[in-house]
N, C-alpha and C positions, 0 to 999 in steps of 0.2 A: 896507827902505830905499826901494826904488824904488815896492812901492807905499803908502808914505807921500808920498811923491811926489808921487801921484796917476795915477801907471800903472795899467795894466790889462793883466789876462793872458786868455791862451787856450791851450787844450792845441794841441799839434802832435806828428807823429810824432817820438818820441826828442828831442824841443826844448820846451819852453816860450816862444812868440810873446809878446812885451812892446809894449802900445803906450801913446805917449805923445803928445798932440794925434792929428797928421799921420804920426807918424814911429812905426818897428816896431824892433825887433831881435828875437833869440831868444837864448833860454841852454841849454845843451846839458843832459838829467837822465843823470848818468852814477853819479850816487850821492855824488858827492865835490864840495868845495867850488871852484870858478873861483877861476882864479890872477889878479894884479893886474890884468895884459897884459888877459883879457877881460873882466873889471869895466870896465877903463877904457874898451874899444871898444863896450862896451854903453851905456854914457854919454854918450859921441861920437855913436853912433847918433841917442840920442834926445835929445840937446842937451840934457842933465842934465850938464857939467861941472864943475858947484862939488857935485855931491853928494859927499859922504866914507861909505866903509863905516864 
């Protein structure tokens, strides 16, 4: 989804760095899939709020 977007990733220790224009967040690889709470804060982040999973 996000990089349909047109995000862009980079490795980081234990994270996955997301950037979108100006703006960054990270998603944690823990193996398991993120609950709604940090989908949504990752979208805040990068001012993606009308995306839907």
């Amino acid at each position: 989804m996000l990089a349909e977007a047109g995000c862009t990733f980079k490795d980081g220790r234990g994270h996955e760095k997301v950037y979108f224009g100006d703006r960054q967040s990270s998603i944690p690889r823990h193996g398991k899939d993120i609950g709604p709470y940090l989908y949504n804060k990752i979208l805040r982040d990068l001012d993606l709020k009308g995306l839907k999973k």
